[in-house]
Z-matrix of the N, CA and C atoms (Angstrom, degrees):
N
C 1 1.443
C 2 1.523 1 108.48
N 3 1.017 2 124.76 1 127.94
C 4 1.576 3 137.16 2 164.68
C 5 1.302 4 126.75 3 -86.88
N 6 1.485 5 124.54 4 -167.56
C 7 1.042 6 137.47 5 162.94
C 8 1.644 7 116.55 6 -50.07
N 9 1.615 8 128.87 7 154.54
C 10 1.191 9 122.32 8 -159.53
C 11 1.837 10 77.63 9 -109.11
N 12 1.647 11 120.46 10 154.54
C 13 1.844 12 146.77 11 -176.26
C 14 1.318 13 93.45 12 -93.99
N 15 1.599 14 135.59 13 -22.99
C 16 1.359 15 121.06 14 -169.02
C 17 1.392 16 123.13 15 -122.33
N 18 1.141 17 117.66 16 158.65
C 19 2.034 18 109.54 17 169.24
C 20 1.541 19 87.64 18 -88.95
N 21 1.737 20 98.00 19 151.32
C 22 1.351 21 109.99 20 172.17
C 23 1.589 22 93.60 21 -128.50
N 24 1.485 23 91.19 22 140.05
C 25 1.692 24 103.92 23 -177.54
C 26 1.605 25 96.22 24 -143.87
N 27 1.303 26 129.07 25 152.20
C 28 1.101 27 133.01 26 -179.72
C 29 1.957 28 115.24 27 -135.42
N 30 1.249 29 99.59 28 113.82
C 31 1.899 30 106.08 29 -163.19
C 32 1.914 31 82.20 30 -60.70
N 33 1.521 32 112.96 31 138.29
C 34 1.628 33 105.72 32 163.58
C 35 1.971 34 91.40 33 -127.41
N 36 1.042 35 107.31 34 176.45
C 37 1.766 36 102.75 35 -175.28
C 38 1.608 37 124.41 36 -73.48
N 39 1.519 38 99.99 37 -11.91
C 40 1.611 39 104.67 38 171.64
C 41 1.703 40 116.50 39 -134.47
N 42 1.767 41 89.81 40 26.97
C 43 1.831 42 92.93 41 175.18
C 44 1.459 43 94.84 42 167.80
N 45 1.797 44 111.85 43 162.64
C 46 1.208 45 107.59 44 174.90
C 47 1.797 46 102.79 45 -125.33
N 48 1.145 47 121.33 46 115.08
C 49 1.276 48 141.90 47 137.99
C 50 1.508 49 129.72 48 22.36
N 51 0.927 50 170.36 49 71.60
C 52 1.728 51 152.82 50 -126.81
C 53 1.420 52 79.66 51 -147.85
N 54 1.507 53 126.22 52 103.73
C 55 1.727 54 131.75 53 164.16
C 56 1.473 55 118.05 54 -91.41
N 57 1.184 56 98.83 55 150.66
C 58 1.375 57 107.12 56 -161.22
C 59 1.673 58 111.02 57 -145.73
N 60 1.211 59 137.63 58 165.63
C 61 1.224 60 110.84 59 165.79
C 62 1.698 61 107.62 60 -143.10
N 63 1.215 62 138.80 61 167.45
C 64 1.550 63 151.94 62 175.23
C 65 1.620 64 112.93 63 17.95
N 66 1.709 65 111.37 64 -103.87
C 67 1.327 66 123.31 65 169.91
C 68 1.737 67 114.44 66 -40.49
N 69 1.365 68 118.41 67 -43.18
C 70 1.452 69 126.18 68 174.50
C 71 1.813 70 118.19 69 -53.55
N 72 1.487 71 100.83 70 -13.06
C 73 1.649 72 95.46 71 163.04
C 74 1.102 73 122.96 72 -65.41
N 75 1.363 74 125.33 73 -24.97
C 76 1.879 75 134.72 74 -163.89
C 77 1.727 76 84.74 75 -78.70
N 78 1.021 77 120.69 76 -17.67
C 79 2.117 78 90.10 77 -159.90
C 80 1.503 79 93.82 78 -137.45
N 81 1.810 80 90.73 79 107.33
C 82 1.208 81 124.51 80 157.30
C 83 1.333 82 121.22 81 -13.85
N 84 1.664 83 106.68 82 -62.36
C 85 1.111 84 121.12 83 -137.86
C 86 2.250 85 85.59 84 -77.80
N 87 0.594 86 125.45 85 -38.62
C 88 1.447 87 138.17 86 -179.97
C 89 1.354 88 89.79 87 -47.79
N 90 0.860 89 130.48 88 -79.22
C 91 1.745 90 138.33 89 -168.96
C 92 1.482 91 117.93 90 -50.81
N 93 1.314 92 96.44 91 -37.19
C 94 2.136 93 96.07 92 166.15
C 95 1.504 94 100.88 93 -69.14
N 96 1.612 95 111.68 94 -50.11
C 97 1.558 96 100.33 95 -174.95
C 98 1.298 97 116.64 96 -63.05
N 99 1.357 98 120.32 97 -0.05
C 100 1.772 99 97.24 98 161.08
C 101 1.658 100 110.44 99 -126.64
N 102 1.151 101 118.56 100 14.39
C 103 1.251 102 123.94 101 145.90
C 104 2.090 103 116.81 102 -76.36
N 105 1.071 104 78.69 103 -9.49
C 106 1.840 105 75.20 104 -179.43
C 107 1.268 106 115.92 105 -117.59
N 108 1.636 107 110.83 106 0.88
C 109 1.478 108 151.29 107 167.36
C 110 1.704 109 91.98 108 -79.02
N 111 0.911 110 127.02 109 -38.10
C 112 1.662 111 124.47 110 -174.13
C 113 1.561 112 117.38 111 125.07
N 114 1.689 113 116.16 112 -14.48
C 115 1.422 114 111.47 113 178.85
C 116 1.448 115 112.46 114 -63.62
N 117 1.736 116 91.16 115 152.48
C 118 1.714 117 115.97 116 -173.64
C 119 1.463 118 100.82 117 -98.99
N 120 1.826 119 96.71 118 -31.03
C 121 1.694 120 93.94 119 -152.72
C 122 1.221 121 87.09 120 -142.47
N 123 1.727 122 115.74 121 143.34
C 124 1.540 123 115.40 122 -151.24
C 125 2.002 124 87.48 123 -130.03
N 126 0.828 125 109.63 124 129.07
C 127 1.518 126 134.12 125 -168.86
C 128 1.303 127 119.25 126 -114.72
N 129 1.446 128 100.42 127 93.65
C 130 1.740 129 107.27 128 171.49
C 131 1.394 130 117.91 129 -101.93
N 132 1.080 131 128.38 130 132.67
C 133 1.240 132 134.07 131 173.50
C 134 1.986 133 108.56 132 -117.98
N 135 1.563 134 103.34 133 131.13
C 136 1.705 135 89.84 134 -162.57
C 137 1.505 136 99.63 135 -150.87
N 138 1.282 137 122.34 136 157.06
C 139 1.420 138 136.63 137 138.30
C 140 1.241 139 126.92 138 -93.82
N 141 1.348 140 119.43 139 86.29
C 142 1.375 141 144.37 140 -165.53
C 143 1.326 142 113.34 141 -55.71
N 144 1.168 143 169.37 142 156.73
C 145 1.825 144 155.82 143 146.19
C 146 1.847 145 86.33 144 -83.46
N 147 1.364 146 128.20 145 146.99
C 148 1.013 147 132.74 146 154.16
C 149 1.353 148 135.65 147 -77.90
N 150 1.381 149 117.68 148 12.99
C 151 1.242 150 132.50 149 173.51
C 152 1.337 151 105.07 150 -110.80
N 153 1.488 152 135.48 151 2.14
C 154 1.481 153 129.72 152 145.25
C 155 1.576 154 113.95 153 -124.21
N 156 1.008 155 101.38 154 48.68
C 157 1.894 156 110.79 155 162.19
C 158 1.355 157 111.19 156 -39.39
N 159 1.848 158 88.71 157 -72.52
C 160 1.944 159 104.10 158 -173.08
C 161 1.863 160 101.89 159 -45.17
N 162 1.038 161 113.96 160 -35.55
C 163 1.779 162 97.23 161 156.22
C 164 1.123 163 119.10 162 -34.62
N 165 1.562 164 90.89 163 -79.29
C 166 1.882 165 105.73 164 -164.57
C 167 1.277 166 131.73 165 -25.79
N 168 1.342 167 105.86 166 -49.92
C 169 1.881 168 136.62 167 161.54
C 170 1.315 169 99.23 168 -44.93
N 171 1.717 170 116.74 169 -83.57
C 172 0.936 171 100.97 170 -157.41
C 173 1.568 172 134.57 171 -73.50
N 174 1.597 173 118.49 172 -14.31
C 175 1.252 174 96.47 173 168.64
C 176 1.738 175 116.43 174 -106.87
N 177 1.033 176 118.72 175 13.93
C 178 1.024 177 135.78 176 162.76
C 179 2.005 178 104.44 177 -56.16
N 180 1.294 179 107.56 178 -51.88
C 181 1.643 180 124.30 179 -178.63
C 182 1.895 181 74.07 180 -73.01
N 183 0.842 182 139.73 181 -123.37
C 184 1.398 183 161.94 182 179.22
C 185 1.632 184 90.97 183 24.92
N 186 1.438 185 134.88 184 -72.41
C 187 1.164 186 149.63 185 166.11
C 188 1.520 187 108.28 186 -15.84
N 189 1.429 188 101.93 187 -77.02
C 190 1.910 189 112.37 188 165.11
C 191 0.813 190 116.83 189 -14.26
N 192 2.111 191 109.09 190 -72.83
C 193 1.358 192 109.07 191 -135.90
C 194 1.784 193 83.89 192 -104.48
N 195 0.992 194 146.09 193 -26.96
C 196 1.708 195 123.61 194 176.91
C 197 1.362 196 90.14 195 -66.44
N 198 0.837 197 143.66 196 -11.81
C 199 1.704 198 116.30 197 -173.25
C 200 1.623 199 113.40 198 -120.66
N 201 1.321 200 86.34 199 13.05
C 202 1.871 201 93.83 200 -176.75
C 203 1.667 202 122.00 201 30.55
N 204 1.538 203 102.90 202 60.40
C 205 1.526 204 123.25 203 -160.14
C 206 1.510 205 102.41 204 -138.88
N 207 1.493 206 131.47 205 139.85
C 208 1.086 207 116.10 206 116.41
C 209 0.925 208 158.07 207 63.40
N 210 1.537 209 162.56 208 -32.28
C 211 1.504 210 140.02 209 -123.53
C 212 1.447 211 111.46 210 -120.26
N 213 1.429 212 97.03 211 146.54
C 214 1.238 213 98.78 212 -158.58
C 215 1.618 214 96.61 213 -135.49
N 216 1.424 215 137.34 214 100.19
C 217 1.786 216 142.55 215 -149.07
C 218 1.671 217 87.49 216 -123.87
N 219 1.771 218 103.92 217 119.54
C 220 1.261 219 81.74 218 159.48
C 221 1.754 220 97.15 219 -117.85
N 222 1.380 221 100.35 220 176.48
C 223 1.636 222 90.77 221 -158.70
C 224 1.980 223 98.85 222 -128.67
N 225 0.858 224 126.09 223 147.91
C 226 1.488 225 136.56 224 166.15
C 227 1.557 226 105.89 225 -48.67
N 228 1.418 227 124.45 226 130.54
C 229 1.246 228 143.33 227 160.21
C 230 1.456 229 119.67 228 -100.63
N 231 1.131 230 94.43 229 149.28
C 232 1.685 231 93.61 230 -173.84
C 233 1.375 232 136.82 231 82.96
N 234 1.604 233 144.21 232 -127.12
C 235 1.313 234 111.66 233 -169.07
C 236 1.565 235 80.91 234 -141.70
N 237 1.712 236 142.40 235 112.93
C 238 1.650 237 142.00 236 168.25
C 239 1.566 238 102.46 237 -88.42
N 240 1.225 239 120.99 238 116.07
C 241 1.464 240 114.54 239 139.25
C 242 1.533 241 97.79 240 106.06
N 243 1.342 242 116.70 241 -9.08
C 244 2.170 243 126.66 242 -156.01
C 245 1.368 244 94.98 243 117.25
N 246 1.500 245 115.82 244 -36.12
C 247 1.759 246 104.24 245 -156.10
C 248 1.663 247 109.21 246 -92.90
N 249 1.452 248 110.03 247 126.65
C 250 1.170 249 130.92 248 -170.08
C 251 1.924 250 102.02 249 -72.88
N 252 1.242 251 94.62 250 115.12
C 253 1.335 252 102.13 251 -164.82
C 254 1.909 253 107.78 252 -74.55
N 255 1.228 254 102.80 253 -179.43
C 256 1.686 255 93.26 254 -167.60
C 257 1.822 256 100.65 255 -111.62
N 258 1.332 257 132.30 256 -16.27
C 259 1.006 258 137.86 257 155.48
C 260 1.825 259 102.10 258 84.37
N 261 1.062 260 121.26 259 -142.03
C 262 1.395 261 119.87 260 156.56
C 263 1.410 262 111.65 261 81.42
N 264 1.364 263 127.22 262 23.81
C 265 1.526 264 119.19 263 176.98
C 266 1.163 265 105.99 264 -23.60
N 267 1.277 266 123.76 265 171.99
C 268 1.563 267 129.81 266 -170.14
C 269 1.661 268 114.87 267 -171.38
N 270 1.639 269 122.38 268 105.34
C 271 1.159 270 118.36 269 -171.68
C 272 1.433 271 112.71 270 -108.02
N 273 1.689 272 103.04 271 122.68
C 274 1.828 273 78.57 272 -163.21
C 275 1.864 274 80.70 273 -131.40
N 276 1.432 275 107.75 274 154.32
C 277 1.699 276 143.24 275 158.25
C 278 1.238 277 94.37 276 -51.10
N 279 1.598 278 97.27 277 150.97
C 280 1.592 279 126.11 278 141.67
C 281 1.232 280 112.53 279 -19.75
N 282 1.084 281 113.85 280 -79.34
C 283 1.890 282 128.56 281 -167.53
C 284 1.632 283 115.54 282 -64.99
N 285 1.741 284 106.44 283 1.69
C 286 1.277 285 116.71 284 179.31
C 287 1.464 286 132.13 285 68.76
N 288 1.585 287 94.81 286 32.12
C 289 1.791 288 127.94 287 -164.38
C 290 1.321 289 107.17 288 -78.90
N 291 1.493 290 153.58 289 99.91
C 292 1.372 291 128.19 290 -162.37
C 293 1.906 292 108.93 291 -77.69
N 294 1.248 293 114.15 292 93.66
C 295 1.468 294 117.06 293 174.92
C 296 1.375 295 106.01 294 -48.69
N 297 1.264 296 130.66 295 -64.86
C 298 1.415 297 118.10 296 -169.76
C 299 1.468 298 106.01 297 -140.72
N 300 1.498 299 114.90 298 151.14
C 301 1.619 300 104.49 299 167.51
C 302 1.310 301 95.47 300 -152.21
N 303 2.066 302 117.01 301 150.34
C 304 1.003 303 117.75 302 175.69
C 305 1.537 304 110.61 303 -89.87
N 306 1.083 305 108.48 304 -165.79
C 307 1.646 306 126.00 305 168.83
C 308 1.041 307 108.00 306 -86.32
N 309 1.580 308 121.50 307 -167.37
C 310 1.463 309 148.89 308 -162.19
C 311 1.234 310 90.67 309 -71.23
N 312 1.761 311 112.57 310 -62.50
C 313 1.549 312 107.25 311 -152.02
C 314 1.217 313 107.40 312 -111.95
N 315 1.642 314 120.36 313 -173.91
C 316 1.880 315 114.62 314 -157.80
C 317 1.459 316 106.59 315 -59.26
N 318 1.648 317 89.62 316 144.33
C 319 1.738 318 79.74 317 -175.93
C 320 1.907 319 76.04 318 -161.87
N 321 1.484 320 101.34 319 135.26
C 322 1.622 321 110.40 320 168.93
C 323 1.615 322 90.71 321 -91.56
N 324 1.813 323 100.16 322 141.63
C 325 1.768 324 108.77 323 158.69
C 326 1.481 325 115.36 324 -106.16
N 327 1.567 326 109.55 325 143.94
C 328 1.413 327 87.29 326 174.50
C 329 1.451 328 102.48 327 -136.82
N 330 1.812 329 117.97 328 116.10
C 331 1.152 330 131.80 329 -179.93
C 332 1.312 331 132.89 330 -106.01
N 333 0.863 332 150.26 331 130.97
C 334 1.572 333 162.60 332 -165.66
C 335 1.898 334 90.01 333 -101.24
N 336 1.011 335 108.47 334 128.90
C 337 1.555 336 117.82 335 128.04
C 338 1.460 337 122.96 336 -165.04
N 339 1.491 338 109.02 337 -174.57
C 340 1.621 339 115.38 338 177.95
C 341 1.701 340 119.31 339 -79.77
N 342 1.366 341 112.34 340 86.23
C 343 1.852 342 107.10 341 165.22
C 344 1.398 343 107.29 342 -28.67
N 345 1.501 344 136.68 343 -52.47
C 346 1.467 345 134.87 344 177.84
C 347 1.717 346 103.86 345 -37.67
N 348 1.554 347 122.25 346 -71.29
C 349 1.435 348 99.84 347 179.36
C 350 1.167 349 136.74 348 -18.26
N 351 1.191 350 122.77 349 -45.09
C 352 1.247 351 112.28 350 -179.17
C 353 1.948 352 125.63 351 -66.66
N 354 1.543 353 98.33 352 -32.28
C 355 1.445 354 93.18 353 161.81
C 356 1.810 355 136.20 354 -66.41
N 357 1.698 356 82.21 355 -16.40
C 358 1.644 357 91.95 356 -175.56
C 359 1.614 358 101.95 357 -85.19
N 360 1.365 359 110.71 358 -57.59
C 361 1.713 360 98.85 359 154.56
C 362 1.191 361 144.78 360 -14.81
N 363 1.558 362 110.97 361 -51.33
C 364 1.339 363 120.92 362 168.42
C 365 1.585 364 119.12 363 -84.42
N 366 1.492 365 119.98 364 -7.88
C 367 1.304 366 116.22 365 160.35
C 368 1.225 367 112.14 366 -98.04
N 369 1.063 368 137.38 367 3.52
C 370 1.345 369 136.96 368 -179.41
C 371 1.542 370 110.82 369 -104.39
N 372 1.488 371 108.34 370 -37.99
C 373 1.658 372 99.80 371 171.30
C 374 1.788 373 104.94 372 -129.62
N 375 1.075 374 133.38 373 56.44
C 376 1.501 375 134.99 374 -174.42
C 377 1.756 376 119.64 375 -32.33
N 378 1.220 377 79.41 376 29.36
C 379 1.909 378 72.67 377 174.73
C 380 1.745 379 107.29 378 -52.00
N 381 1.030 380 106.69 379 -64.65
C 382 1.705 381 85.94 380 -177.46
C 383 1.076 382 124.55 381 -37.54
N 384 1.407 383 138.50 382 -29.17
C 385 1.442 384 133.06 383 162.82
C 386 1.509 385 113.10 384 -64.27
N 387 1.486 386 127.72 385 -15.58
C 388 1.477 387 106.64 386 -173.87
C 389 1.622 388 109.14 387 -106.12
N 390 1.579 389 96.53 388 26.98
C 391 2.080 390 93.27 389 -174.58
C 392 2.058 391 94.85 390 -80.02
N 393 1.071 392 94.42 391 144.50
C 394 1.457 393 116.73 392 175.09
C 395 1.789 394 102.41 393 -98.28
N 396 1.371 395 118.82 394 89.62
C 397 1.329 396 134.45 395 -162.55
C 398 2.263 397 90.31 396 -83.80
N 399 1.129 398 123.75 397 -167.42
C 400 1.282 399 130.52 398 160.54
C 401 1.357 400 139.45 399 53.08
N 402 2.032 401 89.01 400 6.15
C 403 1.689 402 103.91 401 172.21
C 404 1.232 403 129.83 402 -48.04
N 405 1.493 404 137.10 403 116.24
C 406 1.114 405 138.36 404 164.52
C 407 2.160 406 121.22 405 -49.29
N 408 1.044 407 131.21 406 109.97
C 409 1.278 408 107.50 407 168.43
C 410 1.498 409 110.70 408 -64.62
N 411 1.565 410 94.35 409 150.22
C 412 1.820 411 104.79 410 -168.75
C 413 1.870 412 108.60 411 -58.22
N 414 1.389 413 102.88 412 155.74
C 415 1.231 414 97.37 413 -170.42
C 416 1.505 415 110.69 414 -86.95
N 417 1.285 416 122.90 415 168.59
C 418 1.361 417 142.76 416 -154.85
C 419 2.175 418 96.03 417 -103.67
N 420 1.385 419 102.59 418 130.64
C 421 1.703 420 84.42 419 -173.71
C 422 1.466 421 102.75 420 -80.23
């Protein structure tokens, strides 16, 4: 099995969905394409290694806040394969606020927030409107 050809986004009644899974946290560029796909709220589901957590956090927050979305990572607990997993679901805001995070080991979160934030986010600081999409790299003489 390989890599998946499509963005998957899912319409729900107070937001739409942008799924994602583990390794697919590192690349940006995946996460605009389903923010421009229509997702509010960006959905990782992962088996973490616990020797790059301090990743996990951080672009997990990074994910959020360039895409003024959402994200919601839940992460493997415990030990997959020999490898001691890093655990730590992590629910973070628009503004890259960490709402809730678990521990190492299984742990359900349970968070409340407003799907609306994210539109007020994006009227309040429109960075997504000021990306310069269609750059040429400079030419070669």
């Amino acid at each position: 099995m390989g890599a998946g050809a499509e963005l998957v986004t899912v319409r729900l009644p107070q937001t739409t969905l942008g799924l994602s899974t583990c390794y697919d946290l590192r690349f940006p560029e995946l996460f605009r394409g389903l923010v421009d796909a229509g997702a509010e709220t960006l959905v990782v589901s992962a088996g973490w290694p616990e020797r790059r957590r301090a990743h996990w956090t951080l672009l997990a927050r990074a994910r959020a806040v360039e895409n003024q979305s959402f994200l919601l990572a839940c992460a493997t607990a415990g030990t997959h394969a020999g490898v001691p997993q890093a655990g730590h679901s992590i629910v973070v805001d628009p503004w890259g606020e960490v709402l809730a995070e678990a521990g190492a080991g299984e742990e359900v979160l349970t968070v409340e927030f407003d799907p609306g934030k994210v539109a007020t986010t994006r009227e309040q600081f429109p960075a997504l409107k000021d990306r310069v999409l269609g750059l040429q790299p400079p030419r070669r003489p």
